[in-house]
C-alpha positions as CSV (number, residue, x, y, z in Angstrom):
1,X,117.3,75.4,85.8
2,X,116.5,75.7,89.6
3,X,118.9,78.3,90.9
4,X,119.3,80.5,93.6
5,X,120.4,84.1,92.8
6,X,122.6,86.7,94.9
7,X,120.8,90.8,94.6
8,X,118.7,92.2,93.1
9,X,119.1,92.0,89.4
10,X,115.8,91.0,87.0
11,X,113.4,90.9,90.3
12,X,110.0,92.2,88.8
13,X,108.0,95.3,90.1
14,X,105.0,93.7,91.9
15,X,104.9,90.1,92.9
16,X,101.6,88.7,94.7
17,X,103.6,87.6,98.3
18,X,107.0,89.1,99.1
19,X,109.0,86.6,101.9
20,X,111.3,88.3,104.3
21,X,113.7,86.2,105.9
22,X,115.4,82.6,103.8
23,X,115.7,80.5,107.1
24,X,114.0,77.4,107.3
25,X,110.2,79.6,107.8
26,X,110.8,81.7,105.3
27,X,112.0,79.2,102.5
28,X,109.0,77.1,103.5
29,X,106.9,80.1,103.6
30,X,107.7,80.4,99.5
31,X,107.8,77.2,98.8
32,X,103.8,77.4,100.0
33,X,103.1,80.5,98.4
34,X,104.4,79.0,94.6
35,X,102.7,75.7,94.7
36,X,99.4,77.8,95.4
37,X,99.9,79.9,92.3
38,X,101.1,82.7,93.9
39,X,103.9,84.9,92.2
40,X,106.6,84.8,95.0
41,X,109.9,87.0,95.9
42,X,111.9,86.0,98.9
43,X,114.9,88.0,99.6
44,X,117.3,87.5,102.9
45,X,120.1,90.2,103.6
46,X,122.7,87.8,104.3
47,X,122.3,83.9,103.3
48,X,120.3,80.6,103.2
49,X,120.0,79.8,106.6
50,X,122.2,82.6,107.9
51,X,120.3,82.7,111.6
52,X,118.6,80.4,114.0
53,X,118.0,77.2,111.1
54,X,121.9,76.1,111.0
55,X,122.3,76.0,114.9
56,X,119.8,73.5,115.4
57,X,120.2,69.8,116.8
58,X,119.6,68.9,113.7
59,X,116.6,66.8,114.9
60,X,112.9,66.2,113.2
61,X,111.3,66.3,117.0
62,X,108.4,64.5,117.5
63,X,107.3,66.5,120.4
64,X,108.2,64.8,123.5
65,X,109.4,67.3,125.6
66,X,106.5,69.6,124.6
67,X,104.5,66.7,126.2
68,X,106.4,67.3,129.0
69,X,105.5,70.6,129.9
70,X,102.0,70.1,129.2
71,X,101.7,71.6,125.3
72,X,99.7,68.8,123.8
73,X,98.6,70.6,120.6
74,X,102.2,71.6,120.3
75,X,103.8,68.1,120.8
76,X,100.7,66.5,118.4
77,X,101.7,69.2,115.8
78,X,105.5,68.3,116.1
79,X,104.5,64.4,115.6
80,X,102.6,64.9,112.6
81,X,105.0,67.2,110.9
82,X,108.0,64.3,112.0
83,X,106.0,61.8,109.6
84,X,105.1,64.0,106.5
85,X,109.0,65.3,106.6
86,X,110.4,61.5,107.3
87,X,108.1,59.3,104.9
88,X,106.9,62.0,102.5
89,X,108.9,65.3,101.8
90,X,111.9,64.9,102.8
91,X,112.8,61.1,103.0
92,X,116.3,61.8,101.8
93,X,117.2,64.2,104.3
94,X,116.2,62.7,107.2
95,X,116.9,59.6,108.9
96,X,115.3,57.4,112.7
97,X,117.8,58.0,115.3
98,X,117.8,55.3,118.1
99,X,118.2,57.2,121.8
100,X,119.1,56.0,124.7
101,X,118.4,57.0,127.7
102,X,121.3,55.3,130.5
103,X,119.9,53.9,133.8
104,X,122.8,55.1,136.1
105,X,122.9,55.1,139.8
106,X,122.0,58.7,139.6
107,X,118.5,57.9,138.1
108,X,116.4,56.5,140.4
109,X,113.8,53.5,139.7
110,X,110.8,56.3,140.0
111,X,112.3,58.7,137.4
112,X,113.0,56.1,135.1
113,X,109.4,55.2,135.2
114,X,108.3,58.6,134.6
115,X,110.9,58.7,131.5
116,X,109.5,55.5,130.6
117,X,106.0,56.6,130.5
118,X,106.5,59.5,128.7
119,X,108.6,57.2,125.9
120,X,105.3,55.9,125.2
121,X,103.1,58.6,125.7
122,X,105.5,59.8,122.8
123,X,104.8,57.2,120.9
124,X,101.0,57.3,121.3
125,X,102.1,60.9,119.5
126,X,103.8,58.6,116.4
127,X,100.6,56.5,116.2
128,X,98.2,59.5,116.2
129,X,100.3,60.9,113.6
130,X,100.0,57.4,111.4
131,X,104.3,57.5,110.9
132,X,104.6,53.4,110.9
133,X,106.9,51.4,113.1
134,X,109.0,50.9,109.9
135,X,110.1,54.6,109.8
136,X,110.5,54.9,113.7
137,X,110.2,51.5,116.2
138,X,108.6,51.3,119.4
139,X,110.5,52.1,122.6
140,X,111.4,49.6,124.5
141,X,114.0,48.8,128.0
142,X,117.6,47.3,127.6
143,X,119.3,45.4,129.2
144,X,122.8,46.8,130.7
145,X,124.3,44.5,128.4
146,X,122.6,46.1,124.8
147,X,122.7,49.3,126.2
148,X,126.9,49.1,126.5
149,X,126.8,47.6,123.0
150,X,125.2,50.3,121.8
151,X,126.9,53.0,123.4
152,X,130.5,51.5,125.0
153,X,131.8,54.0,125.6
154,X,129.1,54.5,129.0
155,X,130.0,54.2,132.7
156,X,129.7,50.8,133.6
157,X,129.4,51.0,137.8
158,X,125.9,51.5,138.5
159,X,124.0,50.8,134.9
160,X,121.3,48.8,135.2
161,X,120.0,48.8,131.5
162,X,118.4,52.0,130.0
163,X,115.4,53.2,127.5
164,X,115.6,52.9,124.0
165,X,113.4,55.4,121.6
166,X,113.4,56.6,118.1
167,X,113.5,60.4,116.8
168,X,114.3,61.7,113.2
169,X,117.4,63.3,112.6
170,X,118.4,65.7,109.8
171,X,121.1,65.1,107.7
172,X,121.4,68.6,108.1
173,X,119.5,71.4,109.0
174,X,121.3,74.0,106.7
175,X,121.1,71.8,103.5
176,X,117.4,71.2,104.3
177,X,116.4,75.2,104.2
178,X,118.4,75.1,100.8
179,X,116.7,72.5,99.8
180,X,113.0,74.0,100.5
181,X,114.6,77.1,98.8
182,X,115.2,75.3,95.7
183,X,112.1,73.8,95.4
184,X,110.4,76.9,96.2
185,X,112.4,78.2,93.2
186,X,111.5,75.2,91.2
187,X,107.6,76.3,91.3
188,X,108.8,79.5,90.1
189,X,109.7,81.9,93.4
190,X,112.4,84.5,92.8
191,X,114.9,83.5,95.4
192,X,117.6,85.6,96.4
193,X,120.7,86.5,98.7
194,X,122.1,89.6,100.1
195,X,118.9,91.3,99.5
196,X,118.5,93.5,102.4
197,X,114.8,94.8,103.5
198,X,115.0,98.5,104.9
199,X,111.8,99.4,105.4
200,X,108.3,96.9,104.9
201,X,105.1,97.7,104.9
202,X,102.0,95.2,104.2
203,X,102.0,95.7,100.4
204,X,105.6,96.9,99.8
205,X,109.2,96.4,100.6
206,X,112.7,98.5,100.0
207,X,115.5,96.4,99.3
208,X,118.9,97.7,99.1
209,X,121.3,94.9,96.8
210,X,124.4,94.0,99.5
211,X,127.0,93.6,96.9
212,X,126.3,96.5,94.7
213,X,124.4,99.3,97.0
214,X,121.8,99.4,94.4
215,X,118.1,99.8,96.0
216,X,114.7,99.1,94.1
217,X,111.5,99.1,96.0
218,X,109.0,95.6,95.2
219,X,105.4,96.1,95.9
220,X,103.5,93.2,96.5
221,X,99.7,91.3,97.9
222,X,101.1,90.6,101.0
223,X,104.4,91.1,102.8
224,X,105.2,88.1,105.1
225,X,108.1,88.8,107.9
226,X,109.8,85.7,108.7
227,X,113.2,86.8,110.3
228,X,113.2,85.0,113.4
229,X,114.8,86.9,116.0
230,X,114.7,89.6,114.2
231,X,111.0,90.2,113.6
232,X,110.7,92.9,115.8
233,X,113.0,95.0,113.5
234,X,110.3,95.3,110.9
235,X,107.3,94.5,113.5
236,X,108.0,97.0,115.9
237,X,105.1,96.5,118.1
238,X,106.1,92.2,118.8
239,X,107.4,91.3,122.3
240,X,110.0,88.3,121.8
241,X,112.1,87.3,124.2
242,X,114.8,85.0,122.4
243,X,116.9,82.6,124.6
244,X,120.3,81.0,123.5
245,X,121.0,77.3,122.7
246,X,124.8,75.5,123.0
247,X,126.1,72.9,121.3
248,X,129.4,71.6,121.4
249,X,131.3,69.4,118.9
250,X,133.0,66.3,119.4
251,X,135.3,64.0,117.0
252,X,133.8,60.5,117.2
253,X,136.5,59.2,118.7
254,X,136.0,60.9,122.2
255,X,133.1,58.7,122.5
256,X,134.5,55.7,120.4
257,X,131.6,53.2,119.1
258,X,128.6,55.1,119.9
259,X,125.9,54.0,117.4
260,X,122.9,55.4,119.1
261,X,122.2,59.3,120.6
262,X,122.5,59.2,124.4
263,X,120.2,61.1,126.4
264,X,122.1,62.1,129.6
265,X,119.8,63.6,132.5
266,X,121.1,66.5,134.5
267,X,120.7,66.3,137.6
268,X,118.3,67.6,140.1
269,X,116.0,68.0,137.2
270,X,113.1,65.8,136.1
271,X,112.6,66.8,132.4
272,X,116.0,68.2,131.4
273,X,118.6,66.2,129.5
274,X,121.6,66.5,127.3
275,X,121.7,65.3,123.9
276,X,124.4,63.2,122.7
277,X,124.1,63.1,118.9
278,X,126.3,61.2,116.5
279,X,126.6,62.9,113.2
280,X,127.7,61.0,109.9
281,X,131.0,62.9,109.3
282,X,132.4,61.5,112.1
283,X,131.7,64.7,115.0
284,X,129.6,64.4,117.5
285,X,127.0,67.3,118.9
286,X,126.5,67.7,122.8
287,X,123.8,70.2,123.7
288,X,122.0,71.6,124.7
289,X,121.1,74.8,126.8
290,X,118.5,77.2,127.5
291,X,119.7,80.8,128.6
292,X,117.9,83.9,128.1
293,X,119.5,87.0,126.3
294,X,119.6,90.6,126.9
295,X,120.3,93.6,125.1
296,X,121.3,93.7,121.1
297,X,121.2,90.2,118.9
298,X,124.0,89.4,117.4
299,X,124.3,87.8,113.9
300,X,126.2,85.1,115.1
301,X,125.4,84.3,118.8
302,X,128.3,82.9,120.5
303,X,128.3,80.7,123.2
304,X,130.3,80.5,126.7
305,X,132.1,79.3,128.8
306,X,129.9,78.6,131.4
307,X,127.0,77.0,128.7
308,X,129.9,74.8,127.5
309,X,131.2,74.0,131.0
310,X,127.8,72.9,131.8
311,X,127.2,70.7,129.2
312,X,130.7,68.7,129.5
313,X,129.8,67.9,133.3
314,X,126.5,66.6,132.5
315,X,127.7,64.5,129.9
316,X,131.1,63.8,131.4
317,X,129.1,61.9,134.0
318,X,127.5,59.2,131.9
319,X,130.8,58.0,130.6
320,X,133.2,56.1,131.7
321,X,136.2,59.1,130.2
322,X,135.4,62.5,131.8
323,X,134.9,65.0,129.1
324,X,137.5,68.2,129.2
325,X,137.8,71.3,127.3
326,X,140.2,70.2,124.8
327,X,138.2,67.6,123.3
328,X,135.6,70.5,122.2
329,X,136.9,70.8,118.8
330,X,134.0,73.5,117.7
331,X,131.2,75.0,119.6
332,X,127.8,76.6,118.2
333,X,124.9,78.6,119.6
334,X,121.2,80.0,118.1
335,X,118.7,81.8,119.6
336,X,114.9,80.8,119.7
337,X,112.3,83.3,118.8
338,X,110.0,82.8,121.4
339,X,107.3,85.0,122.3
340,X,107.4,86.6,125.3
341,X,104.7,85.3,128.2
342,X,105.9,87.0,131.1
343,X,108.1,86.2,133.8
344,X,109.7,82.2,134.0
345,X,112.7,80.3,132.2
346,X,112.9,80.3,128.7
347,X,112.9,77.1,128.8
348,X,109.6,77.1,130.0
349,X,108.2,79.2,127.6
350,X,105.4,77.8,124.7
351,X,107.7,76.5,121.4
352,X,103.9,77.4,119.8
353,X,104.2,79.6,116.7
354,X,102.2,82.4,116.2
355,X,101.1,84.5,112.8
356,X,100.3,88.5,113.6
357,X,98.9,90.9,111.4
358,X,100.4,94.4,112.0
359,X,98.1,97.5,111.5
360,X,99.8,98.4,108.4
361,X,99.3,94.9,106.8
362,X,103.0,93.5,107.5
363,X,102.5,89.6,108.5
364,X,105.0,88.0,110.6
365,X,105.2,84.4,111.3
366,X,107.2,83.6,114.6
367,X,107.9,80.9,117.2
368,X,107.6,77.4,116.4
369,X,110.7,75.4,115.8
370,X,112.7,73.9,113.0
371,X,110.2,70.9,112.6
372,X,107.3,72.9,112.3
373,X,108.3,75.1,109.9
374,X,105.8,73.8,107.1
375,X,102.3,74.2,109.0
376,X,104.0,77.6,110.3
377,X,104.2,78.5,106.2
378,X,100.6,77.0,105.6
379,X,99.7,79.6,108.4
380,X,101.7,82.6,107.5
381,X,99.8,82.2,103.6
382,X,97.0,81.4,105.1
383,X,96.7,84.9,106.7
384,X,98.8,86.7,104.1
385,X,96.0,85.3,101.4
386,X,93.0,86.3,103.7
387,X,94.6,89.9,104.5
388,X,95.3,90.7,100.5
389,X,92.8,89.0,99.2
390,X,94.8,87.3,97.3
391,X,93.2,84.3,94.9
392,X,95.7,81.2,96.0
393,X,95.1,77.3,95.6
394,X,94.8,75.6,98.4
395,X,98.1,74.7,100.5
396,X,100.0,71.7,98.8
397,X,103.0,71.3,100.9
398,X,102.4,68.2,103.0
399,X,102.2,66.2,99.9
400,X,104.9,68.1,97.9
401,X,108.1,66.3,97.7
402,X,111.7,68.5,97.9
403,X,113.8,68.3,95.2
404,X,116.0,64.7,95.2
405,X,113.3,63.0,98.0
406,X,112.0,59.3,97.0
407,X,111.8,56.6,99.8
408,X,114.5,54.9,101.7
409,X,114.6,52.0,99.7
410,X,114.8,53.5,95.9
411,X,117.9,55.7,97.3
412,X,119.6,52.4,98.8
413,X,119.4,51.5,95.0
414,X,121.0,54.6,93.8
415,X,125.0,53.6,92.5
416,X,126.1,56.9,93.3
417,X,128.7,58.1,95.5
418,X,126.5,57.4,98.9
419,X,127.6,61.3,100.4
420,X,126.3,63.0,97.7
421,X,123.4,60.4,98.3
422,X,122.7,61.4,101.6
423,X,122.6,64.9,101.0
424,X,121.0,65.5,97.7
425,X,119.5,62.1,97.3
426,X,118.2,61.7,93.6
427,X,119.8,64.8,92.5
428,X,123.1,63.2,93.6
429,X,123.2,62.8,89.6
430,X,122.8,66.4,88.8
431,X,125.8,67.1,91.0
432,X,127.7,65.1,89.5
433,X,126.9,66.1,86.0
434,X,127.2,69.6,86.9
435,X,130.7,69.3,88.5
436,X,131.7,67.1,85.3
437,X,131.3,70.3,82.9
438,X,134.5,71.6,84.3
439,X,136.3,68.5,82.3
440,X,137.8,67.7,85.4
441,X,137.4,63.6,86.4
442,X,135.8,62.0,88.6
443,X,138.3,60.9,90.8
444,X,139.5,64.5,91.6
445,X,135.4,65.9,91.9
446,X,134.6,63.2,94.5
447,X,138.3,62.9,96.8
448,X,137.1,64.4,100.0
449,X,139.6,67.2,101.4
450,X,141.0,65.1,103.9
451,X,140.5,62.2,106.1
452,X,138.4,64.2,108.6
453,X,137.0,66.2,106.0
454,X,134.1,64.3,103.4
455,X,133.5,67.8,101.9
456,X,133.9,67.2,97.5
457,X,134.7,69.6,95.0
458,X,131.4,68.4,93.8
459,X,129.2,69.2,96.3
460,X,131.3,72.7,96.7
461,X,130.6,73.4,92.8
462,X,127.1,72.7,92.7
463,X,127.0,75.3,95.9
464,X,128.4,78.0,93.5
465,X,126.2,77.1,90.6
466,X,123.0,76.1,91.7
467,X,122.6,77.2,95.0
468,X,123.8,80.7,95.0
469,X,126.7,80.3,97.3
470,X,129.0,83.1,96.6
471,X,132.2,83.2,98.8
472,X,133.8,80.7,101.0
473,X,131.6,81.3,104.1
474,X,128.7,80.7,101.8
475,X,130.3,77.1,100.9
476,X,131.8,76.1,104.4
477,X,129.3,77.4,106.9
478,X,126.3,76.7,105.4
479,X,126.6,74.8,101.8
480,X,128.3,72.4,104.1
481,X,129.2,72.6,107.8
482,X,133.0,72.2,107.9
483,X,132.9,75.8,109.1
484,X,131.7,74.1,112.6
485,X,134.7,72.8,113.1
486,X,137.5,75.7,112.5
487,X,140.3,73.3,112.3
488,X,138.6,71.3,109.7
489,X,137.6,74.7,107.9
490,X,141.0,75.8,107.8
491,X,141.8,72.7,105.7
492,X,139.2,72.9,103.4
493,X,139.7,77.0,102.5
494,X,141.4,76.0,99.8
495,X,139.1,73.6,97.9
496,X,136.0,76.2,98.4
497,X,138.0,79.0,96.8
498,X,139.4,76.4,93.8
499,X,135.5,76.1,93.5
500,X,134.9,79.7,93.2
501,X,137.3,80.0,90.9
502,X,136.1,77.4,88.7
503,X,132.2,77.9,88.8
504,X,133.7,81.4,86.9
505,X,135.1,79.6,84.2
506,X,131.1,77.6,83.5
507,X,128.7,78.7,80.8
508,X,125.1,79.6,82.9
C-alpha cells in the first residue's frame, strides 16, 4: 500500500539519493529518482508541502509573463511542462481556465494591443509545446456584451469588450505535491514527515525524528537540497534573495457569477496585473504581489496590510462593487526562491531554476516555479547521478502518470462522488473504500461539514491513513485547504480530529 510515513522509524542505512525538502521540487525530485531505479529517501522536517508549494495561485503557467520580460527559454519551458502536466500526468488535477482581460476606460486602445499580441505570442508558446486547442482554446476579443456575461459582476461605464485566453489551473497545489509524493512512494521511495535534516553533506545526512527526538544518520550516492527558501541553510555559500507573494480570499459571492479569471491591470504599469481566480469551493483568490524580504524567513510568511490594501484597489476598480477589508475572509503569502542577480525588483528577477553542486558534493536544486517543478527534478538527478556516479535509467517522468490521472473524458464517466473526483480522480474509489472500513455509511463519510465547507470525513480519513497526515493542521492546511479560510477552519476542527480519532481504531 502507497503510504506516506511520519519519522524516522524502519528508514535503511544507505539509500542511493537522499531528497531534502517534500515541497512540490523535492517530491518531484523522488518521484524521478525511483522510476530510474534509484533507491530513494526523502525526508522534510515539517510536512507535505509545508513552504512555498501551498501558497501558490494555484496555476499550471504557460509562461506568458516570462515572455514578457524577455525569458524566452523560461516561458518555452513553462509551456511545455503546462501540456505534459494537463494532457499527460496530471489530467485529473488540473483543469483550462478561461481569463479575461477587461477593456476599461483605463486601458488604452495601444496597451490592449500590446496585451493582445502577447495573448498570442502565448499561444505560439502552446503550439510549440503541441498542447491541442482541445485542452486550452485560442485567444480571441469579446465583445462588451460576452465579456459581462462572463464576468457580471465588472464595471459597466467604459468597457468596451476585453481579451479572452486560456491557462491551466490546479485543483490544488498542496494535493498535487502529495500526490507526486505518493507516487514517488508508489515506485518504492521512503517518504517521510517530521524528519528534520541537521547537518548534510554530499553523501550523508543527520536526521533528528520531530516527534520522538530520536536521531540516526542516512548515508547515501548523492544528497539533493531542495528546501526552497531555505537552501541556503544547508548550502551556505548560495545567494537567494526570496520575495513575498499575497493573496487574498474571497467568498464567491463578492463577485457573484464570475465564471472566468479576470485579469485586472494596475495601473501605470504595462506588464503587471492582478489575478482574479475562481476556485471550486466557492472562494475566490486575488493576488498577487511581488515584495522583497529582509532579514530571518519565517515558516509561515504572513502578509500585510499594505500587500492586501494594494490588491483590493486594483481589483476594486474593475468592478462595478468596490472591494473593502471585510470581504477578505482569509489571506495568504509565500516566498519565491529566487536567485539573487544584483540590484532591481524582484519582480524583475529570472523565475529560471538553477542546480549547484557544492564543494562537498551537496546538490541543491533552486528557483524555478511550481510548474516547472518536473524538468527542475530531471535536472537535480541528472547532476546528482553524474556527481555520484550513480547507475540510473534514464528520466521517465514526462510520460509517468500520478496516481488517480486518466483523461478528461474517462473521469466524466466515473459515478463517484464528483469532489472526491476532482481531487483524487481514479483513486476516488480507494477513498472511498478506505473510509468504508470504519463501518460507518456512506451518507455520514461523504456529508460535507457545512454548506461552505465541501471538506468529507472521507477525504480527511484517507489524509490520516494514506497520506501521513498526523494532527489537524496536517488535514486542514494542507490535506485540504479549509485552513485558508479561519472561519471555515474553525468549523471543520471537529470533523479532522473525529478523523484522527478514528484512523486509530483501523488495522494498517
Amino acid at each position: 500500500m502507497t503510504r506516506i510515513r511520519p519519522g524516522l522509524d524502519e528508514l535503511p542505512d544507505h539509500v542511493d539519493v537522499v531528497v531534502v525538502g517534500l515541497g512540490i521540487t523535492g517530491a518531484g525530485v523522488a518521484l524521478d529518482a525511483a522510476t530510474r531505479g534509484l533507491s530513494t529517501l526523502a525526508v522534510d522536517a515539517h510536512d507535505l508541502a509545508f513552504g512555498t508549494s501551498r501558497w501558490s495561485s494555484k496555476l499550471v503557467h504557460g509562461g506568458l509573463r516570462y515572455l514578457a520580460h524577455g525569458q524566452v527559454g523560461v516561458a518555452r519551458e513553462s509551456a511545455v511542462e503546462r501540456g505534459i502536466l494537463m494532457d499527460v500526468t496530471a489530467p485529473h488535477l488540473t483543469r483550462p481556465l478561461p481569463m479575461l482581460v477587461p477593456l476599461m476606460s483605463s486601458v488604452s486602445r495601444l496597451q490592449a494591443a500590446v496585451t493582445g499580441l502577447g495573448l498570442r505570442a502565448g499561444d505560439a508558446l502552446r503550439v510549440s509545446a503541441h498542447t491541442p486547442t482541445a485542452t486550452l482554446p485560442r485567444p480571441r476579443r469579446v465583445s462588451a456584451t460576452e465579456a459581462l456575461r462572463l464576468a457580471p459582476a465588472l464595471r459597466r461605464d467604459g468597457l468596451r469588450g476585453g481579451l479572452l485566453s486560456w491557462d491551466g489551473q490546479l485543483e490544488d497545489d498542496a494535493r498535487l505535491v502529495v500526490t507526486v509524493a505518493r507516487t514517488a512512494a508508489s515506485y518504492g521511495a521512503h517518504v517521510r514527515t517530521r524528519a528534520r535534516v541537521t547537518a548534510a553533506t554530499g553523501t550523508r545526512v543527520e536526521l533528528r525524528d520531530e516527534l520522538t527526538g530520536a536521531t540516526r544518520t542516512v548515508t547515501a550516492g548523492a544528497v539533493v537540497n531542495a528546501t526552497g527558501v531555505w537552501a541556503g541553510e544547508l548550502a551556505t555559500d548560495l545567494a537567494l534573495r526570496p520575495s513575498r507573494g499575497t493573496h487574498l480570499v474571497l467568498r464567491a459571492e463578492t463577485l457573484p457569477g464570475l465564471t472566468v479569471a479576470v485579469t485586472a491591470p494596475v495601473p501605470g504599469e504595462t506588464n503587471r496585473f492582478v489575478l482574479v481566480l475562481p476556485q471550486p469551493d466557492g472562494t475566490v483568490y486575488v493576488g498577487l504581489t511581488d515584495e522583497p524580504v529582509e532579514g530571518a524567513l519565517p515558516d509561515v510568511p504572513v502578509p500585510n496590510e499594505a500587500e492586501i490594501g494594494f490588491l483590493l484597489d486594483v481589483v476594486g476598480a474593475a468592478f462595478t462593487r468596490p472591494l473593502r477589508r471585510t470581504d477578505v475572509v482569509g489571506a495568504f503569502a509565500g516566498l519565491r526562491p529566487l536567485l539573487d542577480a544584483g540590484p532591481g525588483r524582484t519582480s524583475d528577477l529570472s523565475r529560471e531554476h538553477a542546480v549547484l553542486t557544492g564543494t562537498d558534493g551537496l546538490v541543491t536544486v533552486v528557483g524555478g516555479k511550481l510548474t516547472t517543478y518536473r524538468r527542475m527534478a530531471q535536472d537535480a538527478i541528472d547532476a546528482a547521478v553524474a556527481h555520484g556516479g550513480l547507475t540510473a535509467g534514464p528520466c521517465t517522468t514526462a510520460s509517468t502518470a500520478l496516481l488517480g490521472a486518466a483523461p478528461r473524458d474517462e473521469l466524466a464517466r466515473l459515478e463517484l462522488p464528483s469532489r472526491l473526483v476532482r481531487r483524487y480522480g481514479t483513486e476516488a474509489a480507494l477513498v472511498l473504500d478506505a473510509a468504508r472500513r470504519t463501518g460507518l455509511a456512506d451518507d455520514e463519510l461523504l456529508a460535507p461539514v457545512s454548506g461552505r465547507v465541501p471538506v468529507t470525513l472521507a477525504e480527511l480519513l484517507f489524509g490520516v491513513t494514506h497520506e501521513g497526515a498526523t494532527d489537524v493542521d496536517d488535514l486542514l492546511e494542507r490535506r485540504t485547504r479549509v485552513g485558508l479560510v479561519p472561519a471555515d477552519r474553525a468549523v471543520a476542527e471537529p470533523l479532522a480530529r473525529r478523523a484522527l480519532e478514528l484512523a486509530t481504531r483501523l488495522p494498517v
